[in-house]
Steps between C-alpha positions, in 0.01 A plus 500: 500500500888550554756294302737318745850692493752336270775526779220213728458269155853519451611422860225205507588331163914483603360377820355252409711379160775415814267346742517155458742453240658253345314238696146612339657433141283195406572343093203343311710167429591532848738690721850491568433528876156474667323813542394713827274707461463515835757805497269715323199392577536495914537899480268599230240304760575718791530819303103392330401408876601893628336610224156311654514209298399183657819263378543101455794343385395179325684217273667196480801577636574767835805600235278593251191725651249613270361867658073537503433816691122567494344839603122519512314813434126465515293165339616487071687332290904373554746621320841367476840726428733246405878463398808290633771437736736287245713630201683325219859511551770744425731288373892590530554848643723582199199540290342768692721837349281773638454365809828447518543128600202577766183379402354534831649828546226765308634737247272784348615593205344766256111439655508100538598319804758218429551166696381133469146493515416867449298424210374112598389606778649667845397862351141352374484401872623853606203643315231227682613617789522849503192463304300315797641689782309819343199275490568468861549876581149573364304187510229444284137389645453161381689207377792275534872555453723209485887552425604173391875444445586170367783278520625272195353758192801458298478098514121548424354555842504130617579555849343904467207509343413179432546418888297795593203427215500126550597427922492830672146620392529778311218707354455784365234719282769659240903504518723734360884391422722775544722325203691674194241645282712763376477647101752752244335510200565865261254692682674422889490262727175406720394205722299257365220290646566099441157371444643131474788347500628210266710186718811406378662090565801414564652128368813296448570309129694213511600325144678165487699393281822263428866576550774496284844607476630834364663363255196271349159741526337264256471260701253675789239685545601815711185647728736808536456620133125399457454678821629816378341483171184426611504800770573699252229413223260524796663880604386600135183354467374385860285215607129624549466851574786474755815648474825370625827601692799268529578547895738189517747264292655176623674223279837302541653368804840647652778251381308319218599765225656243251072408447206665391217508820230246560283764642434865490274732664357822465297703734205718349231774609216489269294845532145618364356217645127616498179394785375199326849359479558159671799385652529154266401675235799691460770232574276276230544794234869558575568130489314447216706764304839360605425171421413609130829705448668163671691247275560150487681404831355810736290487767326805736365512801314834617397568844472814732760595730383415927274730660250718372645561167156515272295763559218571239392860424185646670190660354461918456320653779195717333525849420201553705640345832555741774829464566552500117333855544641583777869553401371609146339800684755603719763444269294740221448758848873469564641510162215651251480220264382147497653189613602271214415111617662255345668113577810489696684225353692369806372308804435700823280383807168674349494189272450311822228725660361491128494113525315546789240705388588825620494794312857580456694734315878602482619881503823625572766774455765219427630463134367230330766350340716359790852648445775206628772732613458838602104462616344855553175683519396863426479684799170752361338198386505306808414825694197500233382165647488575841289773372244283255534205782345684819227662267419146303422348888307766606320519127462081503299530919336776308391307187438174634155351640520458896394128459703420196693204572618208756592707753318831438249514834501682781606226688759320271891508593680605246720144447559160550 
Protein backbone atom coordinates (compact mmCIF):
# COMPACT_ATOMS: atom_id res chain seq x y z
CA UNK A 1 0.00 0.00 0.00
CA UNK A 2 1.41 3.46 -1.28
CA UNK A 3 1.27 6.59 0.93
CA UNK A 4 -0.55 9.42 -0.96
CA UNK A 5 2.21 12.03 -2.16
CA UNK A 6 2.56 14.99 0.17
CA UNK A 7 2.49 17.46 -2.88
CA UNK A 8 -1.78 15.81 -3.43
CA UNK A 9 -2.47 16.25 0.67
CA UNK A 10 -1.00 19.50 0.50
CA UNK A 11 -2.81 20.77 -2.64
CA UNK A 12 -6.22 19.22 -1.15
CA UNK A 13 -5.99 20.67 2.43
CA UNK A 14 -5.27 24.60 0.92
CA UNK A 15 -8.08 23.68 -1.31
CA UNK A 16 -10.28 23.19 0.70
CA UNK A 17 -9.25 25.62 3.94
CA UNK A 18 -10.41 28.48 0.99
CA UNK A 19 -13.46 26.80 -0.27
CA UNK A 20 -16.18 28.16 1.42
CA UNK A 21 -14.75 30.62 3.59
CA UNK A 22 -15.73 32.97 5.71
CA UNK A 23 -19.36 32.13 5.22
CA UNK A 24 -18.84 28.44 6.79
CA UNK A 25 -17.44 30.17 10.08
CA UNK A 26 -20.34 29.21 12.44
CA UNK A 27 -19.78 30.47 16.64
CA UNK A 28 -21.27 28.25 19.41
CA UNK A 29 -23.16 31.39 21.02
CA UNK A 30 -24.04 32.10 17.59
CA UNK A 31 -22.59 33.64 14.49
CA UNK A 32 -21.85 36.95 13.37
CA UNK A 33 -23.37 36.19 9.94
CA UNK A 34 -25.36 33.04 9.04
CA UNK A 35 -23.42 30.28 7.72
CA UNK A 36 -23.28 28.51 4.09
CA UNK A 37 -22.05 25.68 4.00
CA UNK A 38 -23.42 25.25 0.94
CA UNK A 39 -20.00 26.60 -0.59
CA UNK A 40 -18.15 23.70 0.54
CA UNK A 41 -20.34 21.25 0.72
CA UNK A 42 -21.98 21.56 -3.10
CA UNK A 43 -18.37 20.52 -4.50
CA UNK A 44 -17.13 18.03 -2.07
CA UNK A 45 -20.70 16.25 -3.29
CA UNK A 46 -19.80 16.17 -6.89
CA UNK A 47 -16.16 15.36 -6.37
CA UNK A 48 -17.63 12.03 -3.80
CA UNK A 49 -20.28 11.39 -6.72
CA UNK A 50 -17.13 10.94 -9.55
CA UNK A 51 -15.56 9.06 -7.22
CA UNK A 52 -18.90 6.48 -7.37
CA UNK A 53 -20.50 7.64 -4.43
CA UNK A 54 -24.18 7.78 -4.49
CA UNK A 55 -24.71 11.61 -2.95
CA UNK A 56 -27.80 13.40 -1.07
CA UNK A 57 -27.74 16.71 0.13
CA UNK A 58 -30.10 16.86 3.12
CA UNK A 59 -31.00 19.60 6.00
CA UNK A 60 -32.99 22.23 7.09
CA UNK A 61 -31.95 24.76 5.10
CA UNK A 62 -30.83 24.50 0.91
CA UNK A 63 -27.92 27.03 2.47
CA UNK A 64 -26.79 24.65 4.72
CA UNK A 65 -26.45 20.96 2.95
CA UNK A 66 -25.32 18.23 4.99
CA UNK A 67 -23.27 15.64 2.36
CA UNK A 68 -24.31 11.50 2.83
CA UNK A 69 -22.61 9.76 -0.01
CA UNK A 70 -23.19 5.98 0.35
CA UNK A 71 -21.21 3.33 -1.65
CA UNK A 72 -22.29 -0.28 -1.26
CA UNK A 73 -19.92 -3.11 -1.57
CA UNK A 74 -21.45 -6.50 -1.01
CA UNK A 75 -24.30 -7.25 2.06
CA UNK A 76 -22.27 -6.07 5.84
CA UNK A 77 -22.25 -3.72 8.11
CA UNK A 78 -22.29 0.50 7.50
CA UNK A 79 -19.75 2.41 8.30
CA UNK A 80 -19.72 6.07 8.51
CA UNK A 81 -16.42 8.48 7.78
CA UNK A 82 -17.47 11.55 9.26
CA UNK A 83 -16.18 15.23 9.76
CA UNK A 84 -17.56 18.84 8.89
CA UNK A 85 -18.22 21.58 6.57
CA UNK A 86 -18.25 24.56 9.36
CA UNK A 87 -15.24 26.13 11.25
CA UNK A 88 -15.00 28.48 14.20
CA UNK A 89 -13.99 31.81 13.15
CA UNK A 90 -10.75 33.49 12.49
CA UNK A 91 -11.32 36.41 14.11
CA UNK A 92 -9.45 39.76 12.89
CA UNK A 93 -6.89 39.04 10.17
CA UNK A 94 -4.24 40.88 12.26
CA UNK A 95 -3.98 37.94 14.48
CA UNK A 96 -2.97 35.50 11.94
CA UNK A 97 1.22 36.42 11.68
CA UNK A 98 2.30 33.40 9.71
CA UNK A 99 -0.28 33.41 7.48
CA UNK A 100 0.23 36.67 7.03
CA UNK A 101 -3.23 38.36 7.48
CA UNK A 102 -4.61 35.27 5.21
CA UNK A 103 -6.23 32.73 7.05
CA UNK A 104 -7.76 31.21 4.13
CA UNK A 105 -4.69 31.46 2.22
CA UNK A 106 -2.48 27.99 3.37
CA UNK A 107 1.01 28.44 4.56
CA UNK A 108 3.35 25.33 5.20
CA UNK A 109 5.72 26.11 7.36
CA UNK A 110 8.52 23.74 8.79
CA UNK A 111 6.14 20.31 8.20
CA UNK A 112 2.58 21.77 9.38
CA UNK A 113 0.08 23.28 7.16
CA UNK A 114 -1.22 26.69 8.50
CA UNK A 115 -4.72 28.31 7.92
CA UNK A 116 -8.11 28.48 9.79
CA UNK A 117 -9.34 25.18 10.22
CA UNK A 118 -6.25 23.13 9.41
CA UNK A 119 -6.34 21.53 12.65
CA UNK A 120 -10.45 21.68 13.43
CA UNK A 121 -11.05 20.25 10.66
CA UNK A 122 -10.58 21.03 6.66
CA UNK A 123 -7.19 18.82 6.77
CA UNK A 124 -9.06 15.98 9.04
CA UNK A 125 -11.50 16.14 6.05
CA UNK A 126 -8.52 16.05 3.55
CA UNK A 127 -7.47 12.79 5.14
CA UNK A 128 -11.40 11.20 4.93
CA UNK A 129 -11.24 11.83 1.68
CA UNK A 130 -8.19 10.81 0.28
CA UNK A 131 -8.67 8.07 2.67
CA UNK A 132 -12.10 6.81 0.99
CA UNK A 133 -11.21 7.46 -2.53
CA UNK A 134 -8.43 4.57 -2.03
CA UNK A 135 -11.26 2.53 -0.61
CA UNK A 136 -12.82 3.24 -3.88
CA UNK A 137 -9.78 2.39 -6.14
CA UNK A 138 -9.70 -1.14 -4.65
CA UNK A 139 -13.02 -1.90 -3.24
CA UNK A 140 -13.46 -4.22 -0.65
CA UNK A 141 -16.15 -7.25 -0.99
CA UNK A 142 -18.70 -6.49 1.47
CA UNK A 143 -20.10 -3.69 3.43
CA UNK A 144 -21.25 -0.18 3.54
CA UNK A 145 -19.42 3.13 3.19
CA UNK A 146 -21.15 6.23 4.11
CA UNK A 147 -19.18 9.68 4.00
CA UNK A 148 -21.21 11.81 6.09
CA UNK A 149 -20.28 15.52 6.24
CA UNK A 150 -22.28 17.49 8.59
CA UNK A 151 -23.38 20.91 8.83
CA UNK A 152 -23.67 22.90 12.29
CA UNK A 153 -20.66 20.66 14.33
CA UNK A 154 -19.24 23.65 15.88
CA UNK A 155 -22.81 24.84 17.32
CA UNK A 156 -23.27 21.13 18.41
CA UNK A 157 -24.67 19.54 15.30
CA UNK A 158 -28.30 20.85 15.65
CA UNK A 159 -29.03 21.36 12.14
CA UNK A 160 -25.93 18.49 11.13
CA UNK A 161 -26.12 15.72 12.97
CA UNK A 162 -28.85 16.03 14.96
CA UNK A 163 -31.01 16.71 11.66
CA UNK A 164 -29.51 13.78 9.99
CA UNK A 165 -29.89 11.28 13.32
CA UNK A 166 -33.29 12.57 14.30
CA UNK A 167 -35.37 13.69 10.59
CA UNK A 168 -33.27 12.45 7.77
CA UNK A 169 -32.91 8.73 8.83
CA UNK A 170 -29.66 8.05 9.44
CA UNK A 171 -28.17 4.70 10.41
CA UNK A 172 -25.33 3.30 10.61
CA UNK A 173 -23.38 0.07 12.15
CA UNK A 174 -20.11 2.06 13.50
CA UNK A 175 -18.89 5.82 12.71
CA UNK A 176 -15.61 7.12 12.75
CA UNK A 177 -15.02 11.10 13.30
CA UNK A 178 -12.15 12.22 11.50
CA UNK A 179 -11.72 14.93 14.54
CA UNK A 180 -8.37 16.15 16.37
CA UNK A 181 -7.05 13.24 18.20
CA UNK A 182 -3.62 14.32 17.99
CA UNK A 183 -0.78 13.63 21.09
CA UNK A 184 3.22 15.15 22.07
CA UNK A 185 4.02 13.59 25.01
CA UNK A 186 8.34 12.94 25.69
CA UNK A 187 8.46 9.96 23.67
CA UNK A 188 6.73 11.82 20.16
CA UNK A 189 3.73 12.53 19.02
CA UNK A 190 0.99 9.79 17.87
CA UNK A 191 -2.78 9.81 17.14
CA UNK A 192 -4.93 8.78 19.62
CA UNK A 193 -8.21 6.88 19.52
CA UNK A 194 -11.18 8.90 21.50
CA UNK A 195 -13.13 6.13 23.02
CA UNK A 196 -15.73 8.76 24.46
CA UNK A 197 -16.14 11.99 24.62
CA UNK A 198 -17.25 14.22 27.66
CA UNK A 199 -20.18 17.27 26.56
CA UNK A 200 -19.51 20.52 27.56
CA UNK A 201 -22.77 23.46 28.30
CA UNK A 202 -22.82 26.57 27.59
CA UNK A 203 -24.98 29.30 29.99
CA UNK A 204 -25.54 32.96 30.77
CA UNK A 205 -25.42 34.31 34.78
CA UNK A 206 -27.31 37.13 35.50
CA UNK A 207 -27.02 38.71 39.25
CA UNK A 208 -29.27 41.55 40.38
CA UNK A 209 -28.66 43.80 42.49
CA UNK A 210 -29.38 47.66 43.57
CA UNK A 211 -27.78 50.82 42.27
CA UNK A 212 -26.07 53.43 43.83
CA UNK A 213 -23.98 56.27 43.11
CA UNK A 214 -20.16 56.34 42.87
CA UNK A 215 -19.80 58.37 45.38
CA UNK A 216 -22.09 56.34 48.10
CA UNK A 217 -21.21 52.30 47.45
CA UNK A 218 -22.72 51.61 50.83
CA UNK A 219 -25.70 52.16 49.96
CA UNK A 220 -26.17 49.21 47.03
CA UNK A 221 -25.59 46.11 46.32
CA UNK A 222 -23.45 45.94 43.03
CA UNK A 223 -24.12 42.46 40.87
CA UNK A 224 -20.90 43.59 39.00
CA UNK A 225 -18.50 42.79 41.94
CA UNK A 226 -20.36 39.64 43.29
CA UNK A 227 -20.31 38.56 39.75
CA UNK A 228 -16.70 38.68 39.46
CA UNK A 229 -15.98 37.27 42.75
CA UNK A 230 -18.06 34.56 42.51
CA UNK A 231 -16.60 33.53 38.89
CA UNK A 232 -13.65 33.54 40.28
CA UNK A 233 -14.09 31.33 43.54
CA UNK A 234 -15.86 28.97 41.12
CA UNK A 235 -12.54 29.16 38.47
CA UNK A 236 -10.53 27.78 41.59
CA UNK A 237 -12.63 25.32 42.93
CA UNK A 238 -15.50 24.51 40.27
CA UNK A 239 -19.05 23.48 40.73
CA UNK A 240 -19.36 19.56 40.36
CA UNK A 241 -16.77 18.01 38.40
CA UNK A 242 -17.15 20.76 35.74
CA UNK A 243 -14.79 23.20 34.93
CA UNK A 244 -15.40 26.68 33.80
CA UNK A 245 -14.30 29.39 31.16
CA UNK A 246 -15.47 32.99 31.33
CA UNK A 247 -16.45 33.52 27.44
CA UNK A 248 -18.44 36.83 28.12
CA UNK A 249 -18.82 39.99 30.55
CA UNK A 250 -21.62 42.56 30.44
CA UNK A 251 -22.52 45.17 33.25
CA UNK A 252 -23.32 49.02 33.12
CA UNK A 253 -25.23 50.89 30.62
CA UNK A 254 -23.54 53.54 28.16
CA UNK A 255 -24.31 57.02 29.78
CA UNK A 256 -25.29 55.88 33.33
CA UNK A 257 -21.57 55.92 34.67
CA UNK A 258 -22.26 58.30 37.69
CA UNK A 259 -24.16 54.61 39.18
CA UNK A 260 -23.23 51.29 39.98
CA UNK A 261 -25.37 48.58 37.47
CA UNK A 262 -28.64 46.93 38.31
CA UNK A 263 -27.65 43.97 36.33
CA UNK A 264 -24.69 42.08 35.12
CA UNK A 265 -24.09 39.13 33.07
CA UNK A 266 -21.64 36.68 32.37
CA UNK A 267 -21.51 34.04 29.77
CA UNK A 268 -19.95 30.53 30.76
CA UNK A 269 -18.90 27.05 29.12
CA UNK A 270 -18.93 24.44 31.69
CA UNK A 271 -16.75 21.30 30.39
CA UNK A 272 -16.29 17.58 31.72
CA UNK A 273 -19.77 17.20 31.70
CA UNK A 274 -19.93 13.30 31.84
CA UNK A 275 -23.02 10.64 30.14
CA UNK A 276 -25.27 10.53 33.08
CA UNK A 277 -25.29 14.30 33.28
CA UNK A 278 -28.73 16.01 32.95
CA UNK A 279 -29.41 19.19 31.54
CA UNK A 280 -31.31 20.69 34.96
CA UNK A 281 -29.03 19.19 36.85
CA UNK A 282 -26.29 21.32 36.03
CA UNK A 283 -28.05 24.79 35.98
CA UNK A 284 -29.54 23.49 39.64
CA UNK A 285 -25.79 22.90 40.86
CA UNK A 286 -24.45 26.15 39.39
CA UNK A 287 -27.36 28.08 40.82
CA UNK A 288 -27.22 26.54 43.89
CA UNK A 289 -23.51 27.58 44.34
CA UNK A 290 -24.08 31.23 43.41
CA UNK A 291 -26.80 31.68 45.50
CA UNK A 292 -24.61 30.52 48.59
CA UNK A 293 -21.61 32.90 47.77
CA UNK A 294 -24.68 35.63 47.26
CA UNK A 295 -25.30 38.32 49.99
CA UNK A 296 -28.05 40.11 51.36
CA UNK A 297 -29.68 42.10 48.44
CA UNK A 298 -28.46 39.65 45.32
CA UNK A 299 -30.33 37.69 43.26
CA UNK A 300 -29.24 34.98 40.20
CA UNK A 301 -30.81 33.64 37.62
CA UNK A 302 -29.02 30.73 35.56
CA UNK A 303 -30.18 29.49 32.31
CA UNK A 304 -28.54 28.12 29.04
CA UNK A 305 -27.87 30.19 26.18
CA UNK A 306 -30.73 29.36 22.81
CA UNK A 307 -30.13 26.42 20.81
CA UNK A 308 -28.52 23.33 21.51
CA UNK A 309 -26.17 24.51 24.09
CA UNK A 310 -26.17 21.26 26.63
CA UNK A 311 -24.81 18.41 25.39
CA UNK A 312 -24.01 15.55 27.93
CA UNK A 313 -20.96 13.29 27.40
CA UNK A 314 -21.39 9.81 25.77
CA UNK A 315 -20.39 6.36 26.95
CA UNK A 316 -16.77 4.54 25.81
CA UNK A 317 -17.17 2.30 22.95
CA UNK A 318 -15.58 -1.29 24.10
CA UNK A 319 -12.19 -2.27 23.45
CA UNK A 320 -13.52 -5.28 21.84
CA UNK A 321 -15.78 -3.46 19.19
CA UNK A 322 -14.68 -3.81 15.69
CA UNK A 323 -14.22 -0.61 14.73
CA UNK A 324 -12.48 -0.08 18.14
CA UNK A 325 -10.15 -2.89 16.63
CA UNK A 326 -10.14 -1.88 13.57
CA UNK A 327 -8.12 1.40 13.71
CA UNK A 328 -6.13 -0.15 16.71
CA UNK A 329 -4.83 -2.72 14.12
CA UNK A 330 -4.06 -0.71 11.35
CA UNK A 331 -2.76 1.97 13.27
CA UNK A 332 -0.19 -0.77 15.20
CA UNK A 333 0.40 -2.19 11.12
CA UNK A 334 1.05 1.41 10.09
CA UNK A 335 2.97 2.73 12.91
CA UNK A 336 4.40 -0.45 15.03
CA UNK A 337 2.91 0.36 18.29
CA UNK A 338 -0.46 0.49 19.85
CA UNK A 339 -3.11 3.00 19.78
CA UNK A 340 -3.56 4.78 23.11
CA UNK A 341 -7.64 5.32 23.67
CA UNK A 342 -8.59 7.70 25.77
CA UNK A 343 -11.69 10.63 26.31
CA UNK A 344 -11.62 13.55 24.09
CA UNK A 345 -12.79 16.24 26.21
CA UNK A 346 -14.57 18.47 23.64
CA UNK A 347 -17.87 17.92 21.80
CA UNK A 348 -17.70 16.58 18.19
CA UNK A 349 -20.65 14.89 16.17
CA UNK A 350 -19.58 11.18 17.39
CA UNK A 351 -21.33 12.23 20.67
CA UNK A 352 -24.42 12.39 18.54
CA UNK A 353 -24.01 9.05 16.63
CA UNK A 354 -22.99 7.81 20.26
CA UNK A 355 -26.42 9.10 21.53
CA UNK A 356 -27.80 7.17 19.01
CA UNK A 357 -26.40 4.04 19.63
CA UNK A 358 -23.84 3.71 17.15
CA UNK A 359 -20.57 2.65 17.75
CA UNK A 360 -18.58 5.72 17.30
CA UNK A 361 -15.22 6.75 17.79
CA UNK A 362 -13.08 9.94 16.98
CA UNK A 363 -9.46 9.72 15.32
CA UNK A 364 -7.68 12.31 13.68
CA UNK A 365 -4.32 13.86 12.64
CA UNK A 366 -5.58 17.32 13.98
CA UNK A 367 -3.98 18.71 17.26
CA UNK A 368 -6.01 18.42 20.04
CA UNK A 369 -5.79 21.45 21.68
CA UNK A 370 -7.52 23.94 19.25
CA UNK A 371 -4.92 26.72 18.64
CA UNK A 372 -7.11 30.31 18.19
CA UNK A 373 -4.74 32.04 15.86
CA UNK A 374 -2.40 30.47 13.70
CA UNK A 375 -4.45 26.88 13.38
CA UNK A 376 -2.12 24.17 11.78
CA UNK A 377 -1.65 20.48 11.39
CA UNK A 378 1.44 18.26 10.83
CA UNK A 379 1.71 17.39 7.43
CA UNK A 380 3.41 13.43 8.23
CA UNK A 381 0.78 12.97 10.68
CA UNK A 382 -2.13 13.67 8.61
CA UNK A 383 -0.43 11.71 5.73
CA UNK A 384 -0.27 8.90 8.62
CA UNK A 385 -4.12 8.94 8.74
CA UNK A 386 -4.92 8.54 5.37
CA UNK A 387 -2.72 5.62 5.81
CA UNK A 388 -4.36 4.00 9.26
CA UNK A 389 -7.94 5.31 7.77
CA UNK A 390 -8.18 3.20 4.40
CA UNK A 391 -6.68 0.10 6.31
CA UNK A 392 -9.14 0.59 9.59
CA UNK A 393 -12.29 0.35 6.76
CA UNK A 394 -11.06 -2.40 5.06
CA UNK A 395 -9.92 -4.11 8.66
CA UNK A 396 -13.63 -3.01 10.30
CA UNK A 397 -15.74 -5.05 6.68
CA UNK A 398 -13.10 -7.52 7.62
CA UNK A 399 -13.81 -7.84 11.37
CA UNK A 400 -17.34 -7.30 11.50
CA UNK A 401 -20.27 -10.03 11.32
CA UNK A 402 -22.21 -9.73 7.85
CA UNK A 403 -25.55 -9.43 9.81
CA UNK A 404 -24.34 -7.21 12.58
CA UNK A 405 -26.56 -4.39 12.77
CA UNK A 406 -29.75 -2.29 11.38
CA UNK A 407 -28.73 -2.17 8.14
CA UNK A 408 -26.22 -5.02 7.71
CA UNK A 409 -28.26 -7.45 4.99
CA UNK A 410 -27.87 -8.10 1.73
CA UNK A 411 -30.65 -6.17 0.92
CA UNK A 412 -30.43 -3.10 3.30
CA UNK A 413 -29.53 0.53 1.83
CA UNK A 414 -27.01 1.88 3.46
CA UNK A 415 -29.15 5.18 4.97
CA UNK A 416 -32.08 6.91 5.74
Amino acid sequence: MTQVPETELVALVTELVATGQPWCENSLDGPARPPEEERIARPLAARLSDWGFAVELAGRSPRRPNVVAVKRFGPGPTLVLNDHLDTYPAGPPSRWPICEGEPYAAVVAEGRIYGRGTSDTRANLAALLLAARRVLDDPPSRGTLAVVLTVDEERNGGDGSCYLLDDYGLRADASITVEPTAWQDDSGGGIALAVANTGHALFDITAHGTASHIWRPDTGVNPAAFLSQALAAIVTEPVGDWPISIVGLEAGEAGMAQFTPLRARARVAAVNVGPGVAAGELLTAFHARLAALAPAGITVEVEYVPGPTFVPGSVAVPADDPVVRAIGDAYRTVTGKPVRHYVKPAFNDTIRFRHAGISAVTFGPGDDGWAVYDESISVDKTLLAVDVLERAVRGYFAIAAPDVGAVATAEADAVG
